[in-house]
N, CA, C and O atoms as a GROMACS GRO file, in nm:
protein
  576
    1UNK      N    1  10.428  11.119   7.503
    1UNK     CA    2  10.402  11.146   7.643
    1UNK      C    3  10.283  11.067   7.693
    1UNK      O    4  10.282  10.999   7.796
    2UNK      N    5  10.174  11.085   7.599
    2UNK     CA    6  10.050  10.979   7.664
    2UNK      C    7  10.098  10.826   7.688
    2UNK      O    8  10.040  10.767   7.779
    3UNK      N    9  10.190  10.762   7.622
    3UNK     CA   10  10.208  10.606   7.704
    3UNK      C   11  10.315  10.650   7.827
    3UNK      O   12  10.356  10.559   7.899
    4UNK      N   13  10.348  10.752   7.845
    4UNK     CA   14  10.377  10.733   8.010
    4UNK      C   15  10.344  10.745   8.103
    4UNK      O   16  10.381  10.708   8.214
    5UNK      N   17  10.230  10.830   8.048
    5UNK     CA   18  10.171  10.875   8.195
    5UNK      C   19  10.031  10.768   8.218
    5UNK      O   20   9.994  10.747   8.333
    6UNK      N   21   9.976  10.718   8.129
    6UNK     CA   22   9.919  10.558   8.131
    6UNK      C   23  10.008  10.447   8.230
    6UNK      O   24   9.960  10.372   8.314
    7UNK      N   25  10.172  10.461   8.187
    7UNK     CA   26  10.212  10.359   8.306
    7UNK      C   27  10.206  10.449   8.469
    7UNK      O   28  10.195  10.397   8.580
    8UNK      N   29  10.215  10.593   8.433
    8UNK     CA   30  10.217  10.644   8.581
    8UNK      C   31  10.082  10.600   8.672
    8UNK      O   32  10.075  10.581   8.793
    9UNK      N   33   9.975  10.593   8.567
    9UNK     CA   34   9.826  10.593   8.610
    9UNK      C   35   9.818  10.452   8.616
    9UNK      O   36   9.768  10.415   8.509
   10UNK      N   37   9.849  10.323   8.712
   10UNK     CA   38   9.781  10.197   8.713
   10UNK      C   39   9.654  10.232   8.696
   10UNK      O   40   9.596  10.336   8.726
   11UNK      N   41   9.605  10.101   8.624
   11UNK     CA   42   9.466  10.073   8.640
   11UNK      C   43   9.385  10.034   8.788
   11UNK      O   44   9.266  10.035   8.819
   12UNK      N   45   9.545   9.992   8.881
   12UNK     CA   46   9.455   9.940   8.968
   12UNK      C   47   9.523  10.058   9.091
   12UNK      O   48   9.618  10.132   9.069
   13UNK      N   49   9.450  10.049   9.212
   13UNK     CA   50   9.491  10.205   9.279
   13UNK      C   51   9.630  10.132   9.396
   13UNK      O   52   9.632  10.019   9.445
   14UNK      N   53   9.733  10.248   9.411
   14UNK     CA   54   9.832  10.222   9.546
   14UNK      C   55   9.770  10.258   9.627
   14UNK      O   56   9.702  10.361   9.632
   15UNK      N   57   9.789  10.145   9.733
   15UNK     CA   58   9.750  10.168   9.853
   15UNK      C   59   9.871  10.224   9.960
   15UNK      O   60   9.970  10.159   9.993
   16UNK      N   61   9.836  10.362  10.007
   16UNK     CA   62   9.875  10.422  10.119
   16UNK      C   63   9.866  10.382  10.216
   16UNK      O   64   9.747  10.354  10.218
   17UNK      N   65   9.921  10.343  10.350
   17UNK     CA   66   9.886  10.269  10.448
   17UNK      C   67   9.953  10.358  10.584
   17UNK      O   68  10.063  10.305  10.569
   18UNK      N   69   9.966  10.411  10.652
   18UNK     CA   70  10.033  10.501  10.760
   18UNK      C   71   9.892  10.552  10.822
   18UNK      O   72   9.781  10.570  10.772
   19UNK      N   73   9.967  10.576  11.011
   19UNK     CA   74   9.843  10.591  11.076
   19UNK      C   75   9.813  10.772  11.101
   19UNK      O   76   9.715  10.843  11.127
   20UNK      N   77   9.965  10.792  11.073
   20UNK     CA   78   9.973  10.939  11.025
   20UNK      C   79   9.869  10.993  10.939
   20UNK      O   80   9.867  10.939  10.829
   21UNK      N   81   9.770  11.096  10.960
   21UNK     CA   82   9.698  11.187  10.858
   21UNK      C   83   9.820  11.215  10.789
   21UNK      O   84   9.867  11.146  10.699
   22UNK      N   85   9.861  11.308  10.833
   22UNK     CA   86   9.939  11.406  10.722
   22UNK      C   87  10.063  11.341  10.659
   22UNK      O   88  10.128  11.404  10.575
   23UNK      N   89  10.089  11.250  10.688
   23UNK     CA   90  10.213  11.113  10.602
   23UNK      C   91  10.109  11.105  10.512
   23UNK      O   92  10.124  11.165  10.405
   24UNK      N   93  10.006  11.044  10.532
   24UNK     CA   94   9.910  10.979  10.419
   24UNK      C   95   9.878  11.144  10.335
   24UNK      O   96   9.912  11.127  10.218
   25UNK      N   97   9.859  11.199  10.342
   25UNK     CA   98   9.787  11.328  10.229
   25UNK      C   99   9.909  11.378  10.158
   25UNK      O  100   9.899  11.390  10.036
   26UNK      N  101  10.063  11.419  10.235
   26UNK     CA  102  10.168  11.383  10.178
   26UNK      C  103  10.187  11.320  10.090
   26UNK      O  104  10.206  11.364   9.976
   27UNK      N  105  10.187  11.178  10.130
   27UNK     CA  106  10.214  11.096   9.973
   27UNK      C  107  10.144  11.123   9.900
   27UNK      O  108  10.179  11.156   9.787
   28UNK      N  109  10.010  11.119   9.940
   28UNK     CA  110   9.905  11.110   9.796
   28UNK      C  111   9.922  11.250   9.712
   28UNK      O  112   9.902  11.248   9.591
   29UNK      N  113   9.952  11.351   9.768
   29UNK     CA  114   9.984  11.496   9.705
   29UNK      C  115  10.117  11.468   9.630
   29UNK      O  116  10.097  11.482   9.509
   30UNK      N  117  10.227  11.438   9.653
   30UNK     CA  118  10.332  11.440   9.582
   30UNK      C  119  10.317  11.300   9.479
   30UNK      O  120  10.394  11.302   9.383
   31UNK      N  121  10.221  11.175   9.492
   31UNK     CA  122  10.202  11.111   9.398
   31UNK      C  123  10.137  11.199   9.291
   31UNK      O  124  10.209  11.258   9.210
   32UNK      N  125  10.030  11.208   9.288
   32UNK     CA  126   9.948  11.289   9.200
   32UNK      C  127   9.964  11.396   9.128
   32UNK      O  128   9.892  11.430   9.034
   33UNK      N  129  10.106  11.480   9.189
   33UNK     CA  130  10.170  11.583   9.120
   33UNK      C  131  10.300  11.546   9.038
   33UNK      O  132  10.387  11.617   8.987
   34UNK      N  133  10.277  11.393   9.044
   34UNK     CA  134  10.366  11.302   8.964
   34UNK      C  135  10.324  11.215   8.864
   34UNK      O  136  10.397  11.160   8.783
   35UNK      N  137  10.162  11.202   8.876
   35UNK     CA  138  10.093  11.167   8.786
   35UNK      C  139  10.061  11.019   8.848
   35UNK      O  140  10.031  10.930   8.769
   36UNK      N  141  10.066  10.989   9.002
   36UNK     CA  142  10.012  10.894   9.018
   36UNK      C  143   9.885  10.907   9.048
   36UNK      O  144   9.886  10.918   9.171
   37UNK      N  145   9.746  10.914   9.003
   37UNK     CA  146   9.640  10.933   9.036
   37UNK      C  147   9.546  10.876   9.109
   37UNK      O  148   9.456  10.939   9.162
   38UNK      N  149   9.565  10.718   9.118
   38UNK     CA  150   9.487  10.636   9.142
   38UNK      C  151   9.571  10.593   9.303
   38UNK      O  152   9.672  10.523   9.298
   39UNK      N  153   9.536  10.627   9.392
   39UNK     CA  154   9.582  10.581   9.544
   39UNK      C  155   9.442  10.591   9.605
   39UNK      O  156   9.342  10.650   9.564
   40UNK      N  157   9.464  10.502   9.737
   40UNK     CA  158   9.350  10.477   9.835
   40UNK      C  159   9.428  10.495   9.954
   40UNK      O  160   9.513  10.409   9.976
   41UNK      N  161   9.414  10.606  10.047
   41UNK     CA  162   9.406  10.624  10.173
   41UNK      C  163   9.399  10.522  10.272
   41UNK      O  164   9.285  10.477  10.287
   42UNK      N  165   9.488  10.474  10.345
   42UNK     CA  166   9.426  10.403  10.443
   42UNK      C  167   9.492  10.401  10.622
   42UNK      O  168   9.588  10.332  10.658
   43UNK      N  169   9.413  10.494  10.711
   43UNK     CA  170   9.458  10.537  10.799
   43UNK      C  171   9.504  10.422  10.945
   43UNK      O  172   9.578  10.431  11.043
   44UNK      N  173   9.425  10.335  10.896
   44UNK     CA  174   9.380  10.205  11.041
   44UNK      C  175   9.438  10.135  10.972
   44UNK      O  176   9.422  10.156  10.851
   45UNK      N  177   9.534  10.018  11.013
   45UNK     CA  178   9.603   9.913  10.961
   45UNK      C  179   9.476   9.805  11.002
   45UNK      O  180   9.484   9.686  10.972
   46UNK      N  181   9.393   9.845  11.054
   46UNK     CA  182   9.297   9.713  11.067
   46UNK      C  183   9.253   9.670  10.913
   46UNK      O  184   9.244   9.555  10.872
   47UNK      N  185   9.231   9.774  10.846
   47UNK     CA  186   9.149   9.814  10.731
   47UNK      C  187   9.202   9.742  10.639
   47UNK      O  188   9.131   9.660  10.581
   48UNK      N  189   9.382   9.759  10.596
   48UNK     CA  190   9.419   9.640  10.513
   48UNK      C  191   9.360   9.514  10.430
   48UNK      O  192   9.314   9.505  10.316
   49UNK      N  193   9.380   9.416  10.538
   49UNK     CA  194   9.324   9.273  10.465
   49UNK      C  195   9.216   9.350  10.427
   49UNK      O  196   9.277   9.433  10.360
   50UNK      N  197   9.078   9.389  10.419
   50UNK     CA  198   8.924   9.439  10.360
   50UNK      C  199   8.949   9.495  10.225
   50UNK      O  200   8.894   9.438  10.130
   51UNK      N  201   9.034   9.613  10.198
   51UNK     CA  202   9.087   9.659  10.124
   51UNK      C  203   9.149   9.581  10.011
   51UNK      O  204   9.115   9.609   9.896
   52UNK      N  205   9.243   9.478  10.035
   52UNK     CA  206   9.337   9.398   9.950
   52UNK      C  207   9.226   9.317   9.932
   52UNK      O  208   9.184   9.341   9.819
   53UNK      N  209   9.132   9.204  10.004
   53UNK     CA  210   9.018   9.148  10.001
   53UNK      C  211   8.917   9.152   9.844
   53UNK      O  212   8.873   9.064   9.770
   54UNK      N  213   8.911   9.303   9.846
   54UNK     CA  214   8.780   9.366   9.818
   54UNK      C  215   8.849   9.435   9.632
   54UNK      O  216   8.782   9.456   9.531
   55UNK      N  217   8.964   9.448   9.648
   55UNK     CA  218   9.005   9.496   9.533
   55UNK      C  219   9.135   9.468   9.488
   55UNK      O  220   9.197   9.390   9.561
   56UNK      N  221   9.208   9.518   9.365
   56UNK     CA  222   9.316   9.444   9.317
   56UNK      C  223   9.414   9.563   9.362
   56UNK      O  224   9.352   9.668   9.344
   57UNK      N  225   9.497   9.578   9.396
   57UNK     CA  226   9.604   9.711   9.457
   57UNK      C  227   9.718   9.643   9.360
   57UNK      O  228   9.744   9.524   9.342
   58UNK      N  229   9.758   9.725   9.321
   58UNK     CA  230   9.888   9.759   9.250
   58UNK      C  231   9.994   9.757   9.311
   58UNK      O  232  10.080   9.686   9.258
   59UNK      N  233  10.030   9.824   9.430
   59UNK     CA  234  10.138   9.839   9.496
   59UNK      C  235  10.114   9.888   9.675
   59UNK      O  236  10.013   9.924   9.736
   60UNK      N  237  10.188   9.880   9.698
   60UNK     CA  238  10.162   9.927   9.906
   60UNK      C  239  10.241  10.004   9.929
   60UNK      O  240  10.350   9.948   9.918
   61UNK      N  241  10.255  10.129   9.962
   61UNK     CA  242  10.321  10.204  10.060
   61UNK      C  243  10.283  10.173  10.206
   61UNK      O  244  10.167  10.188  10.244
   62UNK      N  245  10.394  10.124  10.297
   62UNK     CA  246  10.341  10.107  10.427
   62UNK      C  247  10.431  10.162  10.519
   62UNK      O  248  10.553  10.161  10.504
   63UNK      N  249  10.380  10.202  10.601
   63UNK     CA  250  10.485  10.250  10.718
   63UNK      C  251  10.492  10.145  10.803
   63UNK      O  252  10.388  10.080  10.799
   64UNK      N  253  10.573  10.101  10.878
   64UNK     CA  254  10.617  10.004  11.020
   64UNK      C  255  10.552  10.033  11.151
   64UNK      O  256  10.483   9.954  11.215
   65UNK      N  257  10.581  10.147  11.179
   65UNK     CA  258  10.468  10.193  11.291
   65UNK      C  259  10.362  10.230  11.328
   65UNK      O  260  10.327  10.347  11.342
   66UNK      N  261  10.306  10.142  11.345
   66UNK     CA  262  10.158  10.166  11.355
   66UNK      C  263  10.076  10.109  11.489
   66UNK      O  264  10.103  10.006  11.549
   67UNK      N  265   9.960  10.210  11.524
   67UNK     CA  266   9.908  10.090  11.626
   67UNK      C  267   9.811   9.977  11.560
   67UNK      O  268   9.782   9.981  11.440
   68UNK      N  269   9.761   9.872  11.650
   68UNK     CA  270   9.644   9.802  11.609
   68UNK      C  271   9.740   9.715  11.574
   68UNK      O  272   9.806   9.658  11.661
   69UNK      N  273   9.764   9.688  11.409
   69UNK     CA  274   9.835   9.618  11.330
   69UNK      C  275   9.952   9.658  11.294
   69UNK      O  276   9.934   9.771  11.248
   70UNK      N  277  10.099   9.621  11.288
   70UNK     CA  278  10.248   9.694  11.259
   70UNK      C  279  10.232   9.664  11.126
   70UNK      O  280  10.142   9.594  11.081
   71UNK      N  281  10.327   9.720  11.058
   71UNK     CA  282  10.335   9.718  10.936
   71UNK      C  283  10.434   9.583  10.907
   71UNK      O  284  10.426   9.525  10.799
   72UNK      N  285  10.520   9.544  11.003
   72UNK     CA  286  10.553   9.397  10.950
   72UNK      C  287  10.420   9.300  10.952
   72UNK      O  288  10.382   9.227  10.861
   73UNK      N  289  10.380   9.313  11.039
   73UNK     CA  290  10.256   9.211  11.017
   73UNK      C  291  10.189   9.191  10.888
   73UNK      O  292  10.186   9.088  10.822
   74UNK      N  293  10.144   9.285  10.867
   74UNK     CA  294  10.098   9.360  10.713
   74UNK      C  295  10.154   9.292  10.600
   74UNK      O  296  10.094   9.211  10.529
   75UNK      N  297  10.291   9.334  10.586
   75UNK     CA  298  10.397   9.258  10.531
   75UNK      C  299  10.373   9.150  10.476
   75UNK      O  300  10.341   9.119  10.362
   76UNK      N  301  10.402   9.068  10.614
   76UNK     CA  302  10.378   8.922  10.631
   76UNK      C  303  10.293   8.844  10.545
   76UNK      O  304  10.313   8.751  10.466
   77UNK      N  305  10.153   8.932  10.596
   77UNK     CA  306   9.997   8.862  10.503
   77UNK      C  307  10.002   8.902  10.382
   77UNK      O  308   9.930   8.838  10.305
   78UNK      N  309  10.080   9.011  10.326
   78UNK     CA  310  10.040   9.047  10.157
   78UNK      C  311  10.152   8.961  10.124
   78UNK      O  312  10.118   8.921  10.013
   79UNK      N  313  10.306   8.886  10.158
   79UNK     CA  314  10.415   8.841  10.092
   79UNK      C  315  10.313   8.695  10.085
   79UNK      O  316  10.289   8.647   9.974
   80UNK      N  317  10.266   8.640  10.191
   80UNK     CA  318  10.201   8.523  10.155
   80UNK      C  319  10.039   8.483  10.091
   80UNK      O  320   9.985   8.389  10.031
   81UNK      N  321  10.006   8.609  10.142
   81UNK     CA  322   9.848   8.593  10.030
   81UNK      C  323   9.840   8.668   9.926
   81UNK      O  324   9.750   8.655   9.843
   82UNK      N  325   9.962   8.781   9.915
   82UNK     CA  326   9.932   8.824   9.779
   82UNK      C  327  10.056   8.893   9.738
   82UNK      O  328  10.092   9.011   9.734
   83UNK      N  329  10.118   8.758   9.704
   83UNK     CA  330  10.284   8.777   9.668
   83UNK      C  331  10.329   8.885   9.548
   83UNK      O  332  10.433   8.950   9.548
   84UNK      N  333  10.221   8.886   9.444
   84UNK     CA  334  10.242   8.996   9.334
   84UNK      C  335  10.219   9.126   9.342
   84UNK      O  336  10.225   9.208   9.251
   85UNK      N  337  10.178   9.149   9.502
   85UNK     CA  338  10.178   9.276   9.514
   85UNK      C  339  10.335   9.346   9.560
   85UNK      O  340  10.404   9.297   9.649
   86UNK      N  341  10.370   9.459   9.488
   86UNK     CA  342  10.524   9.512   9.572
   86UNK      C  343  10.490   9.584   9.696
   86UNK      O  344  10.408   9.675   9.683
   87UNK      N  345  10.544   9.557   9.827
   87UNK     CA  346  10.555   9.616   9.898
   87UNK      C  347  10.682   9.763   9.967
   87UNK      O  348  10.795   9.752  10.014
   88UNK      N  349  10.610   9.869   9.946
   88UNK     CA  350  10.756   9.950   9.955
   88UNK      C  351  10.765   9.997  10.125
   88UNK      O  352  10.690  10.092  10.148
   89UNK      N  353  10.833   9.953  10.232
   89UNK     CA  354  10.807  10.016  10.350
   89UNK      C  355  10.865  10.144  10.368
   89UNK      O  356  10.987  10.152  10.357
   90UNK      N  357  10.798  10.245  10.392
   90UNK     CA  358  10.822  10.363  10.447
   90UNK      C  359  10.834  10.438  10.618
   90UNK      O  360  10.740  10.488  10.679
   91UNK      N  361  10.987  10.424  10.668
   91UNK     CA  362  10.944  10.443  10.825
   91UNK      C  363  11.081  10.512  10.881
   91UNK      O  364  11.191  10.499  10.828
   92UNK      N  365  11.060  10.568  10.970
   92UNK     CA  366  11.152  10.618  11.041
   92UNK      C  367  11.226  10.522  11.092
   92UNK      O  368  11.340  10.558  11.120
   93UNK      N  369  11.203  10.421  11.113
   93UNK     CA  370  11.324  10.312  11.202
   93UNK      C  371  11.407  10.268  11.091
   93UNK      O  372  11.390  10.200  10.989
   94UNK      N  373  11.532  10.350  11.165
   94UNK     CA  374  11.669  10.360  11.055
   94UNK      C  375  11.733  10.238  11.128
   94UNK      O  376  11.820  10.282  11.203
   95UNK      N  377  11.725  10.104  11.136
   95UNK     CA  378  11.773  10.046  11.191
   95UNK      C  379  11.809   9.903  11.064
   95UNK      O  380  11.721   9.855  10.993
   96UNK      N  381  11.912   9.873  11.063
   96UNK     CA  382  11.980   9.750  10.920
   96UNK      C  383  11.890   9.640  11.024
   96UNK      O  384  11.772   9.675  11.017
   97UNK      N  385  11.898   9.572  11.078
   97UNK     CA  386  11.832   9.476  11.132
   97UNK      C  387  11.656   9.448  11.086
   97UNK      O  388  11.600   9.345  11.049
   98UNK      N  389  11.616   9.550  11.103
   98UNK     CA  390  11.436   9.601  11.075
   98UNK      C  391  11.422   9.583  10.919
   98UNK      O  392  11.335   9.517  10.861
   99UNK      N  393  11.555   9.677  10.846
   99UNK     CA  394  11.531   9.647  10.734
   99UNK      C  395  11.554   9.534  10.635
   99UNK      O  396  11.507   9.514  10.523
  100UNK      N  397  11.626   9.478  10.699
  100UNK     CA  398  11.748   9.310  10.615
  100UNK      C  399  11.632   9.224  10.684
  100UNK      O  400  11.610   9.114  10.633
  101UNK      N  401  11.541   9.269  10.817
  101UNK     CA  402  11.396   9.116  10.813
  101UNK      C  403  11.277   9.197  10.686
  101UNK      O  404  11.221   9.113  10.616
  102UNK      N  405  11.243   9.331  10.660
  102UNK     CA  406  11.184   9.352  10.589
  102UNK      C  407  11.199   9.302  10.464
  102UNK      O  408  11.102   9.239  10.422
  103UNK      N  409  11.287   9.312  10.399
  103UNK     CA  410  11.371   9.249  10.272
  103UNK      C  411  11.362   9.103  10.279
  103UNK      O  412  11.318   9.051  10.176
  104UNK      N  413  11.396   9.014  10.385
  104UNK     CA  414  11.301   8.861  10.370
  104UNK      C  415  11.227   8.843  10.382
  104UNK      O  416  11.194   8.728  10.350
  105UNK      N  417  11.099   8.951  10.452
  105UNK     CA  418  11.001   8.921  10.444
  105UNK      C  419  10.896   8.880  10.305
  105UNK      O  420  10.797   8.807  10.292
  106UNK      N  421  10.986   8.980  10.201
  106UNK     CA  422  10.929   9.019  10.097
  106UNK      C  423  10.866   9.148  10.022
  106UNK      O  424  10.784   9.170   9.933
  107UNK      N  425  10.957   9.225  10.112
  107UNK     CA  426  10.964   9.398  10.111
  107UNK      C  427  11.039   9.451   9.978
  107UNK      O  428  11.161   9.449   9.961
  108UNK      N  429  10.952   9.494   9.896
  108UNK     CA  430  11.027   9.537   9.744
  108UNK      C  431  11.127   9.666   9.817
  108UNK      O  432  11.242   9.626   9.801
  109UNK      N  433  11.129   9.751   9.861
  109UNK     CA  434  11.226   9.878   9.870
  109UNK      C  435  11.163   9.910  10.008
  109UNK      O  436  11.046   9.886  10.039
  110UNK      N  437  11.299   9.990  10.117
  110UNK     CA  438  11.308  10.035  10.206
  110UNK      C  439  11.319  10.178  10.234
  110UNK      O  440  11.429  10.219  10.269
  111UNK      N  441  11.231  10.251  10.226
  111UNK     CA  442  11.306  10.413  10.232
  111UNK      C  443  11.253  10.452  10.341
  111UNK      O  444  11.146  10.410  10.383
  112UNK      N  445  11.338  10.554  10.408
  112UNK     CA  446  11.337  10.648  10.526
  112UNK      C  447  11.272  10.754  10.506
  112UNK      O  448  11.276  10.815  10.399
  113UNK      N  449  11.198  10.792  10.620
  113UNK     CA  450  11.135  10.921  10.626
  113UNK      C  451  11.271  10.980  10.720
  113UNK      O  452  11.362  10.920  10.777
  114UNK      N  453  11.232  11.160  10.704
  114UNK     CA  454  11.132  11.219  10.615
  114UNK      C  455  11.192  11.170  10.450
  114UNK      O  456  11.300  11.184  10.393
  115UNK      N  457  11.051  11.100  10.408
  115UNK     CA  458  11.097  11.086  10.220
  115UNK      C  459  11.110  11.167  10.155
  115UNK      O  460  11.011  11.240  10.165
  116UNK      N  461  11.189  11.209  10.076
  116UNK     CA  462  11.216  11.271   9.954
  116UNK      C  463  11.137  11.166   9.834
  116UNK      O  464  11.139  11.044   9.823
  117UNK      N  465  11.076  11.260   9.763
  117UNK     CA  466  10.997  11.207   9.667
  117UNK      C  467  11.075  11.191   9.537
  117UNK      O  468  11.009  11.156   9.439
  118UNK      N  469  11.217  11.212   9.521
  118UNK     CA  470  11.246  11.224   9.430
  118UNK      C  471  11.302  11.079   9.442
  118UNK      O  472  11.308  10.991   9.356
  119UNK      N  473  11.336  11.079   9.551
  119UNK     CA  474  11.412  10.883   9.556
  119UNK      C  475  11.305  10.795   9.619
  119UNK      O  476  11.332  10.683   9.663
  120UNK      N  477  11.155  10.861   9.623
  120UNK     CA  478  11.062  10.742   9.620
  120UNK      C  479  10.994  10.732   9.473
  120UNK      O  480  10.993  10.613   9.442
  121UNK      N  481  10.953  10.790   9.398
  121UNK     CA  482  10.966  10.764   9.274
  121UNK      C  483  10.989  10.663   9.176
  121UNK      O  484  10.906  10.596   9.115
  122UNK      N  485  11.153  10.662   9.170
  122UNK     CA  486  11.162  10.586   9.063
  122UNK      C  487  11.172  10.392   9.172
  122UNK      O  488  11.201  10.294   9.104
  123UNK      N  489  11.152  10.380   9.283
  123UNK     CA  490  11.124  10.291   9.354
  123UNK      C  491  10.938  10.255   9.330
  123UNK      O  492  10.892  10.143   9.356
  124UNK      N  493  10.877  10.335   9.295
  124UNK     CA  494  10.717  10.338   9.285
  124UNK      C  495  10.703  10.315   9.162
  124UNK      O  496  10.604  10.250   9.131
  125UNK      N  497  10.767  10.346   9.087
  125UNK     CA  498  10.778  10.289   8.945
  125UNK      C  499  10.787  10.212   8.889
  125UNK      O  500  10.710  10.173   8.801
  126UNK      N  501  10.942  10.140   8.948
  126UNK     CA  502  10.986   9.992   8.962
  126UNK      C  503  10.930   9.844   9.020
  126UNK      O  504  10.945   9.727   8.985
  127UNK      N  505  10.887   9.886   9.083
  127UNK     CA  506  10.770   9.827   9.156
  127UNK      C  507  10.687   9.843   9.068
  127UNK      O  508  10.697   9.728   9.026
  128UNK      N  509  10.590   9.899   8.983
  128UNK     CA  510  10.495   9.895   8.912
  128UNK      C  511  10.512   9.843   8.803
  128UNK      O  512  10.421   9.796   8.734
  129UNK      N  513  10.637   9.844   8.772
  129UNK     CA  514  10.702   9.784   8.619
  129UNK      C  515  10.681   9.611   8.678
  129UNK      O  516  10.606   9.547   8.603
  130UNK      N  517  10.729   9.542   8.785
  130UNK     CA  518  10.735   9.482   8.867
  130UNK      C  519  10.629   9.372   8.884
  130UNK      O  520  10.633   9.250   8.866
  131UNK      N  521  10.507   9.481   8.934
  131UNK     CA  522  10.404   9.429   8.908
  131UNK      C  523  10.286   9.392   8.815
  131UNK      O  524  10.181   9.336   8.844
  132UNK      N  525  10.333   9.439   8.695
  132UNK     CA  526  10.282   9.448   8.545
  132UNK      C  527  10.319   9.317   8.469
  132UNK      O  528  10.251   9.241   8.401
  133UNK      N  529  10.475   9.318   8.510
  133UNK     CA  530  10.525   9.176   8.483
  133UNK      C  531  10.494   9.036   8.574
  133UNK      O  532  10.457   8.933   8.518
  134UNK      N  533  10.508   9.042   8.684
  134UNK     CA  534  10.439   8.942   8.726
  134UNK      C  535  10.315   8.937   8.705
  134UNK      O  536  10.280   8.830   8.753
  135UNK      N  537  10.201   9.002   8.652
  135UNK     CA  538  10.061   9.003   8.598
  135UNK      C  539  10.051   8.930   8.487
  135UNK      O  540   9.975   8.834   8.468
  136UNK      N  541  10.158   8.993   8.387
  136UNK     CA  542  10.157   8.874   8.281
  136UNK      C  543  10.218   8.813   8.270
  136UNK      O  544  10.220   8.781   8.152
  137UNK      N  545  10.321   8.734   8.355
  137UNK     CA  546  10.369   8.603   8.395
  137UNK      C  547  10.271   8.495   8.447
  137UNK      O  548  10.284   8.374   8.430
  138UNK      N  549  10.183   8.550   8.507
  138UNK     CA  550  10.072   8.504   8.576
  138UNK      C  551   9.968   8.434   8.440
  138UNK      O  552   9.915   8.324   8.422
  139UNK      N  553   9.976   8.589   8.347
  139UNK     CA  554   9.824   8.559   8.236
  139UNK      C  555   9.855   8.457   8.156
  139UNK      O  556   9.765   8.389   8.106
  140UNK      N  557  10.025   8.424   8.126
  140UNK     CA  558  10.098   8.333   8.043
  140UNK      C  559  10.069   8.211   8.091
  140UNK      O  560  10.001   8.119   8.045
  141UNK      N  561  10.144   8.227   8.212
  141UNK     CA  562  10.170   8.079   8.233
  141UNK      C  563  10.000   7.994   8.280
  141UNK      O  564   9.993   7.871   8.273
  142UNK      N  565   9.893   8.068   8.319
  142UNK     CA  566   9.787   8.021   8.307
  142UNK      C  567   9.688   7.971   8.205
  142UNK      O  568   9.581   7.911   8.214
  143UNK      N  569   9.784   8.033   8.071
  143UNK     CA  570   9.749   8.020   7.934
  143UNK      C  571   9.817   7.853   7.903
  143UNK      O  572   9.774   7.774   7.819
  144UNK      N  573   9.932   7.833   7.997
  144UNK     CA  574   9.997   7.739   7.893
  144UNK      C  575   9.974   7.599   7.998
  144UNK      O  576  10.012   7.488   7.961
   0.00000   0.00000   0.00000
């Protein structure tokens, strides 16, 4: 049991991103009662780039709607400045169009609110498996 819950626990923290309070304490409550421990709150999409900037994030939960900054925007700057991060968008706009540009943008998984945690999960996982491997694809091929 202890090497799984080591992969549940990145070393490095998910970043929560929704302008929603209670979306954001949501996730982080049903992560943590899942054994994801390590998340960072982040209510202002301004805050982003500082955040990604300032530390290594593991993975993104983001919602689409937001003021200030949208969450495609968001998108946008982590697929091109920080491609090894997975992005999972989380949003009410049930719309195939929103989601098939999210997905070229460079959007690892699409799920709808209200989320069920049981089918965000093994998507938060995958993504982490995801990003573990491109880490040491990264440590390799800088080796060789």
């Amino acid at each position: 049991m202890g090497n799984q819950t080591a992969a549940l626990a990145p070393s490095h923290p998910i970043l929560l991103v929704d302008d929603e309070a209670h979306a954001l304490a949501s996730f982080d409550i049903a992560l943590r009662s899942h054994g994801f421990n390590n998340t960072i709150r982040c209510a202002d999409s301004r805050n982003v780039a500082d955040i990604l900037a300032s530390q290594d994030i593991e993975a993104i939960l983001l919602d689409l709607m937001m003021p200030y900054i949208p969450g495609q925007e968001i998108l946008s700057l982590v697929s091109q400045s920080y491609p090894d991060i997975p992005v999972i968008i989380i949003t009410g706009v049930n719309e195939v169009a929103t989601a098939v540009d999210c997905i070229q943008k460079g959007a690892f998984d699409y799920v709808l609110k209200p989320v069920e945690i049981e089918r965000l999960l093994p998507s938060i996982k995958r993504a982490l498996e995801v990003r573990s491997l491109r880490r040491e694809n990264s440590r390799l091929s800088s080796r060789f």
